[in-house]
C-alpha positions in Angstrom: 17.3 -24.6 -46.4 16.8 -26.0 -49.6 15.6 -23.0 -52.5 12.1 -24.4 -53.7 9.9 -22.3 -56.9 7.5 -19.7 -55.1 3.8 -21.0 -55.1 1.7 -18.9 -56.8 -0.9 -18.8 -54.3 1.8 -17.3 -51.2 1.9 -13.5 -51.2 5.3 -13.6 -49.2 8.7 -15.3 -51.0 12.4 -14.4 -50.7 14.9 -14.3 -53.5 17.6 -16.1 -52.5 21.0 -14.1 -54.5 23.6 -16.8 -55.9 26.3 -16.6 -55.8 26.5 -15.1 -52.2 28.5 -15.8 -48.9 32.4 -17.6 -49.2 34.5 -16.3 -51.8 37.6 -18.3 -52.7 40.0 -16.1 -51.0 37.9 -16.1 -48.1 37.3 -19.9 -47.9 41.5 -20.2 -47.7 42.0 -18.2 -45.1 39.8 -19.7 -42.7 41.0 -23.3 -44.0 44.1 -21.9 -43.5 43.7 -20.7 -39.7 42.1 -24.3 -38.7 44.7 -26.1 -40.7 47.5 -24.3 -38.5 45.8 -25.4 -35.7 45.4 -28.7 -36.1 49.5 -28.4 -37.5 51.1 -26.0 -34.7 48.7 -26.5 -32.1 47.4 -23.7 -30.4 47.8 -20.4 -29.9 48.0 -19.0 -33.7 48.2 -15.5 -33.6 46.6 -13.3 -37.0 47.1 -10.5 -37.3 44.2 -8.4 -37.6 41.0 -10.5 -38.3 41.8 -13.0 -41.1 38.4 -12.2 -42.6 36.0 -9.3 -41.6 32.9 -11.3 -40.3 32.4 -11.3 -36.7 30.9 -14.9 -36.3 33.9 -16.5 -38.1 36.5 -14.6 -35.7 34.5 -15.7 -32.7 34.8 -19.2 -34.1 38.5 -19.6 -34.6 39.1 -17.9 -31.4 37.2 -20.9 -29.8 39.6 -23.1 -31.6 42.8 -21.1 -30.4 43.7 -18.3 -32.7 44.2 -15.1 -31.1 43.5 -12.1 -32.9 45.8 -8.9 -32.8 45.8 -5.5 -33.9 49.7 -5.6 -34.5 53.1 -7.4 -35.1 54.5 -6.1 -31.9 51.6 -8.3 -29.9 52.9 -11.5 -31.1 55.2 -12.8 -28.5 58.7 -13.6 -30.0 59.2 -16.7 -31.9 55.2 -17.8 -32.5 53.5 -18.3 -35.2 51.6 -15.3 -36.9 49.3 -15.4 -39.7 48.4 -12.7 -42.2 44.7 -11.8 -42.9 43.3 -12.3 -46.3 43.4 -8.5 -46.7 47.3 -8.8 -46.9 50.2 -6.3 -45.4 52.8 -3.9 -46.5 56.6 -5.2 -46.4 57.1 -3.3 -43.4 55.0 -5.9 -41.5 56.9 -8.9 -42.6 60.3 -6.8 -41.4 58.7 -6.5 -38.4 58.2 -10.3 -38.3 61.3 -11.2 -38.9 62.9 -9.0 -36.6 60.4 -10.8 -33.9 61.3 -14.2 -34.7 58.2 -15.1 -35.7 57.4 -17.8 -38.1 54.7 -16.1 -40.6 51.8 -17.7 -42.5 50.5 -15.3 -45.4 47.1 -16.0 -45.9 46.6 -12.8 -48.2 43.8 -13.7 -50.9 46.4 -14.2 -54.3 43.7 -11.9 -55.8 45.1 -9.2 -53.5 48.5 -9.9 -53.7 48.0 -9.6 -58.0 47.2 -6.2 -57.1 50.3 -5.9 -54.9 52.5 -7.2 -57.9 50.9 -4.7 -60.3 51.9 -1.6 -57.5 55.2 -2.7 -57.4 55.8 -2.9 -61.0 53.8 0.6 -61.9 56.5 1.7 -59.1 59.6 0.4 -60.5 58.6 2.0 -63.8 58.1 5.2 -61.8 54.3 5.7 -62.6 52.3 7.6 -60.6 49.3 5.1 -58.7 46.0 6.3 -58.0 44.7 3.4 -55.9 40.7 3.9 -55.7 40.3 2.6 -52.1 39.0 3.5 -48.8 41.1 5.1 -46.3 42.2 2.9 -43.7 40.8 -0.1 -44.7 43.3 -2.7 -44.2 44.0 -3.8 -47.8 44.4 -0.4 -48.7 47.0 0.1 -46.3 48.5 -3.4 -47.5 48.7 -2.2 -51.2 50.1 1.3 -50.1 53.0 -0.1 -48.1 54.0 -1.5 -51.6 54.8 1.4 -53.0 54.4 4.4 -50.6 56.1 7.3 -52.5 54.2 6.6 -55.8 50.8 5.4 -54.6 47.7 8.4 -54.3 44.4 7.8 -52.7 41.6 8.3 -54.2 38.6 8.0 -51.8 35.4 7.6 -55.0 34.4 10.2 -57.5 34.4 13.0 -55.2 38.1 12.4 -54.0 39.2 13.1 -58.0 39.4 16.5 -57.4 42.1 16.6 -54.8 44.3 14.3 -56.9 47.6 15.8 -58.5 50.5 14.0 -60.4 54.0 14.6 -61.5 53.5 13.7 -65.0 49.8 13.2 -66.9 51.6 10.6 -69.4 52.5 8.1 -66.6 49.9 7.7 -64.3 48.2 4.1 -63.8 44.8 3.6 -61.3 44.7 0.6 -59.4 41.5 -0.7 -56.4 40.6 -2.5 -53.8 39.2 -5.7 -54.4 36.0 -5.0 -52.5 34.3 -2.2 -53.9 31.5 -0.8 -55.8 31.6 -2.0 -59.7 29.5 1.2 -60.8 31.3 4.0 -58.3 34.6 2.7 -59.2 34.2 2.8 -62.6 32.3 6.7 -62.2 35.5 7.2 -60.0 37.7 5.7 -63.3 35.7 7.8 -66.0 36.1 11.1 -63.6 40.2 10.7 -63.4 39.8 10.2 -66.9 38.2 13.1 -67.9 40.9 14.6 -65.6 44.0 12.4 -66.4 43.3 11.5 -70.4 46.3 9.2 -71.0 45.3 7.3 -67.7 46.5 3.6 -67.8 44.0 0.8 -66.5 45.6 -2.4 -65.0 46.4 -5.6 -66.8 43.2 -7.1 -65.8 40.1 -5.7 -63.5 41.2 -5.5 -59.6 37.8 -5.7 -58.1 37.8 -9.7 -57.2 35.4 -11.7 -59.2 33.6 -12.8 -56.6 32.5 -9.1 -55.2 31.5 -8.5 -59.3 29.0 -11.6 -59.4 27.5 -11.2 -55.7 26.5 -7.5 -56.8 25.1 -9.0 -60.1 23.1 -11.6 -58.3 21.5 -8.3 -56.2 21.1 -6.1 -59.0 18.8 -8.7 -60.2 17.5 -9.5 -57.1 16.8 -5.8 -56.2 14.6 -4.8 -58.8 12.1 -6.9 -57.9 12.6 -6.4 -53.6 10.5 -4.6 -51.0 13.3 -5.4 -48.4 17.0 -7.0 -48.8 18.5 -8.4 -46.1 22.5 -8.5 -46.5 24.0 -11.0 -43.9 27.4 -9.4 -42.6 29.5 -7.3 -40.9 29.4 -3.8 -40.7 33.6 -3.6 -41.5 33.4 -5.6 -44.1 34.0 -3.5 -47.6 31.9 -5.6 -50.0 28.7 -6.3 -47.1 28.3 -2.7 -47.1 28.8 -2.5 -51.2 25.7 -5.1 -51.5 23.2 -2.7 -49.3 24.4 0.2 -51.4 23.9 -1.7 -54.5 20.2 -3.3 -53.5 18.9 0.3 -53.2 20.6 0.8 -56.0 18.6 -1.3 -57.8 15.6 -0.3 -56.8 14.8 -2.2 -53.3 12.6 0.0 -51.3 14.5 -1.1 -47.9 18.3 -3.0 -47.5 19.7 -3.5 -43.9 23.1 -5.3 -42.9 23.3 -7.9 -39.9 25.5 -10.2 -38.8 22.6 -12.4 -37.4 19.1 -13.2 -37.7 18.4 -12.1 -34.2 19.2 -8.8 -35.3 16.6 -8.4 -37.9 13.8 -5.8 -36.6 10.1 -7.4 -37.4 9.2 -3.6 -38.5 10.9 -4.0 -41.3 8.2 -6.6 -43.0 5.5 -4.1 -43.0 3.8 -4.0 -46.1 6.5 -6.5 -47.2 5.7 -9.1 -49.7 9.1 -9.7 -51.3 12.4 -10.5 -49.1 16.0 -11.1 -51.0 18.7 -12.5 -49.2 22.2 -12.1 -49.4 25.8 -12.6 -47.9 28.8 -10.9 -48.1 31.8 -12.9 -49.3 33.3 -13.7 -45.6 29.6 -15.2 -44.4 29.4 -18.5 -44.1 25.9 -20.4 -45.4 25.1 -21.4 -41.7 24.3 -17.6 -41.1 21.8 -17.1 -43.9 20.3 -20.3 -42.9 19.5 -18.7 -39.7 18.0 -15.8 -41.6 16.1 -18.0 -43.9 14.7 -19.9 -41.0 13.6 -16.4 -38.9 11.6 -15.0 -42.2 10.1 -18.9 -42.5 8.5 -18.4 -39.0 6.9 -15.0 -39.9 5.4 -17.0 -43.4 8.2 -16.2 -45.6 8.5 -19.9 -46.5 9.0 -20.0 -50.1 12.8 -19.5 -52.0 13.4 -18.7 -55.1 17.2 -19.1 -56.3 18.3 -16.0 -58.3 21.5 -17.4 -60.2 23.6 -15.0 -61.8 26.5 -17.1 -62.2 28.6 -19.9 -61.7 32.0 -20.1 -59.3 34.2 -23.0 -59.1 37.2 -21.1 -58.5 39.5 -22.6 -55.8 42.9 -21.6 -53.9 45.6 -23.7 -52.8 46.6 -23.4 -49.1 49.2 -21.0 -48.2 53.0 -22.1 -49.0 54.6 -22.0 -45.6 51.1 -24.3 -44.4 51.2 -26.4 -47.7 54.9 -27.0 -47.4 54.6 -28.3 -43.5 51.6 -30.4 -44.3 53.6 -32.0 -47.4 56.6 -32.7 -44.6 54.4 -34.2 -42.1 52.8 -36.5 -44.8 56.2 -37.8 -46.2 57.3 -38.6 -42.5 54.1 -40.1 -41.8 54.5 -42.7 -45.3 58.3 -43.3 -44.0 57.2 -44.6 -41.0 54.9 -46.9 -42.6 
């Protein structure tokens, strides 16, 4: 649905957050999953979803790919692909001692983090990874560098924390989280850890940064925000926690439209609309459609900021594809 200015005479509108839905990381890895499909044929295995959204897993699984929890499920000698969340060495040992030809799909902005925990490790810092416990990116960037990397679960974990040695001690995140609580999670090691380092650059991905702009701004001026995805995806949640935040009176998560409960427009004159960065459009479409039926018809685009940032296709994928295409011109 196409965002058109509100008309001053409707009482109802949404506010339509841009950026929202696909981040670039995202977009790869489900490129990447159909591209293997269409190279390999099917079954491709991943390991673990390749991106938390429940309507994009359902999708691929359609198409072929079979989803498992672990390495050890993959039968010997497939093909298994690595979710955008990324995985600890261990898993790619385990891989290789299966036989199994792997595709790494982890977002690069995942795998910078991974870099910078293996370096802070090698210079025998102490980590302080602000995360959530057993998410799987987490336990991706842990894996990296086990016996120097610390937990810290937001502002209330800092506490707990202890160290070998308060002049070499480095935090690190998750890509997916809450700007403000990591940043009152930063300023509380701080206080506790003064010579803390930061890393090179910020972890938390730029596209989880400008979707929480976009409903900051979009907040402020919402009775209810509607935040299309899945309940184990990190940054979905982050967006309900930052609309009430902001000031909306009401924020729910769903995966579909079908899922919205009509109670929640009582007394409602303002709607924003959102989507995490693993929704695709055709999900808020459906969303935009279900408020247009109960006289929500008018969109207003609340833009707070460009992305044009794209990611090339895994190498083992890109490599294959550049085979098949040189074979393909030989022939001809």
């Amino acid at each position: 649905m196409t965002a058109t200015p509100a008309s001053p005479s409707s009482d109802k509108r949404v506010l339509l957050a841009a950026p929202r839905g696909y981040c670039a990381g995202v977009d790869r890895a489900v490129i990447a999953v159909e591209k293997a499909l269409e190279q390999y044929g099917s079954p491709i295995y991943v390991r673990h979803e390749i991106v938390h959204n429940k309507y994009v897993v359902q999708t691929l699984e359609k198409k072929g790919a079979i989803f498992v929890d672990e390495t050890a499920e993959v039968p010997e000698g497939s093909i298994v692909m690595f979710s955008a969340h990324g995985v600890a060495p261990t898993v790619h040992q385990e891989a290789a001692e299966r036989r199994l030809a792997t595709i790494d799909a982890t977002c690069p902005l995942v795998t910078k983090v991974h870099k910078e925990a293996v370096r802070f490790a090698n210079e025998d810092f102490d980590i302080l990874l602000i995360g959530h416990e057993g998410h799987e990116e987490v336990i991706g960037t842990s894996g990296e560098a086990p016996d120097h990397i610390t937990l810290v679960d937001g502002p209330d974990d800092v506490d707990n924390v202890t160290v070998r040695d308060e002049s070499k001690v480095v935090w690190l995140s998750q890509t997916t989280l809450s700007v403000d609580e990591t940043m009152e999670t930063v300023d509380r090691l701080k206080e506790k850890f003064p010579q803390l380092i930061s890393p090179p650059s910020d972890d938390i991905c730029y596209a989880t940064q400008n979707r929480q702009i976009a409903v900051k701004q979009m907040g402020a001026e919402a009775d209810l925000v509607i935040v299309v995805g899945s309940k184990n995806s990190s940054n979905s949640v982050r967006l309900v926690e930052v609309a009430l935040g902001a000031g909306a009176k009401d924020a729910h998560l769903v995966d579909f439209a079908d899922e919205i409960d009509e109670a929640w427009l009582e007394g409602v004159a303002t709607v924003g609309v959102t989507s995490g960065a693993s929704v695709p459009e055709v999900l808020v479409e459906g969303v935009l459609e279900w408020l247009s039926q109960r006289g929500f018809e008018d969109v207003e685009l609340v833009k707070s900021a460009e992305e044009s940032i794209t990611f090339s296709l895994p190498k083992e994928l890109r490599r294959d594809l550049r085979a098949e295409a040189a074979a393909l011109q030989e022939k001809q």
